[in-house]
N, C-alpha and C positions, 0 to 999 in steps of 0.2 A: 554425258551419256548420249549415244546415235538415238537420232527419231528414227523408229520402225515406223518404215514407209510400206509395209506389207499388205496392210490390209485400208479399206476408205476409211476415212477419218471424217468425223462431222464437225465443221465450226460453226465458229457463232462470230461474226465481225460487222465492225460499226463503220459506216462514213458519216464523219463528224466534222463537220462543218466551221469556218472560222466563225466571229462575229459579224463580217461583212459580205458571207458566203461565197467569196472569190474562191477557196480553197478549204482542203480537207485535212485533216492530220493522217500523217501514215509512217509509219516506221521505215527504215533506213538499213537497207540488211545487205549484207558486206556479198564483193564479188560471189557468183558461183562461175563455171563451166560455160555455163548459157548466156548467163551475164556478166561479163566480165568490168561494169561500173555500180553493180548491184543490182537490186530490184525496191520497188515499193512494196508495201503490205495495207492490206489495212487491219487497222487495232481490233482486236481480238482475239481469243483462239478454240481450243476446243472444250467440246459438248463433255461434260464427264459423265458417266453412270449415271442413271439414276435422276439426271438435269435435264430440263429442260430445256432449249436453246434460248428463250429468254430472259432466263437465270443467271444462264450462262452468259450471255455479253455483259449484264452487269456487274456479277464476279469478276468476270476479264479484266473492265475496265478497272474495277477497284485495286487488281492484284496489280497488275502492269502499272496503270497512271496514278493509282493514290485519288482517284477521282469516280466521280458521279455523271450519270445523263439524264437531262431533263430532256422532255419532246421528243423521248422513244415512239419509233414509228416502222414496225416491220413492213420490208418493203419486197423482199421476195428471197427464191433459191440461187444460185449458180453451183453447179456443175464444175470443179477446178481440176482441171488432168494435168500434168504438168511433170516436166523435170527438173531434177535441184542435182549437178554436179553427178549428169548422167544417170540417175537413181529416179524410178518413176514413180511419181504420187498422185495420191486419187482423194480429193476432196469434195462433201456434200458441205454448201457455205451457209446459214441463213442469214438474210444480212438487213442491218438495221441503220436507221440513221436518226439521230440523235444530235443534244449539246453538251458536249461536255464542260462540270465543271469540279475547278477550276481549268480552264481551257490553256493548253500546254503554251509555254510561250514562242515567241517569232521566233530565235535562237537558242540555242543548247539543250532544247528540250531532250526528254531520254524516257524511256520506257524495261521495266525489268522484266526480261522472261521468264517464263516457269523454269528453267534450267539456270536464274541464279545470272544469267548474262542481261548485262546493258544494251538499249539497242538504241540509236537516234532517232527522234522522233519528227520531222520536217512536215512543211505544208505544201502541198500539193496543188497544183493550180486545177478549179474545175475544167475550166479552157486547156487541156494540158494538149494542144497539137506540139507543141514546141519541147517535149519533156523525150529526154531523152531516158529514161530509166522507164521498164515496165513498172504498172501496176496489178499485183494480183492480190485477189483470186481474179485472172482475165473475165473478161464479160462483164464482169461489176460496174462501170458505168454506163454499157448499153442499158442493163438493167434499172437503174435510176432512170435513163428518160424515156424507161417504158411504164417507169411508176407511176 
């Protein structure tokens, strides 16, 4: 089923750090339009009814990773306007960073979406000048070293 992109959408996503904090987990989401080697995400997704947004990232985490975060730590908004395959999207983010456990492994990790799809799940380097894939929601590590 198509995400309607109609109207903003509120999430709730974590950067979640390794054990040696060189790198963050992010999911691994297949070409679009814009991106034609993919893009990064970070783990989480959306505020449902009625939720809170920090309900919500722990839901996320649960439904997606099968896992937990200890050293939740709300760190601020971003703002995500964006397009996916010429289609314009408007996201309100809250975003949290935390440790997840069990924390995903170096290789094959994977992550399930609310729509039933597998997604890969990679580490991210915090130093990422050299990474060639975006990270979105954009803005989201200006916002950590304003934390």
């Amino acid at each position: 089923m198509p995400i309607d992109r109609s109207h903003i959408r509120v999430k709730a996503m974590l950067v979640a750090p390794n054990a040696d904090g060189t790198a963050h987990a992010v999911s691994l989401n297949a070409p679009t339009a814009e991106h034609p080697d993919g893009y990064h995400r970070l783990i989480g997704g959306s505020v449902e009814l009625g939720e809170t947004h920090s309900a919500a990232i722990h839901r996320e985490v649960r439904e997606e990773l099968s896992a937990s975060i200890s050293d939740v730590r709300y760190v601020g908004v971003v703002e995500n306007i964006f397009r996916i395959d010429g289609e314009a999207g408007h996201e309100i983010v809250f975003v949290y960073t935390g440790r997840l456990h069990p924390e995903p492994a170096a290789t094959g990790a994977t992550l399930t979406e609310s729509d039933g799809s597998v997604v890969p799940v990679v580490w991210r380097p915090f130093d990422d000048s050299a990474e060639q894939v975006p990270v979105y929601p954009a803005g989201v590590m200006r916002l950590l070293e304003t934390a």
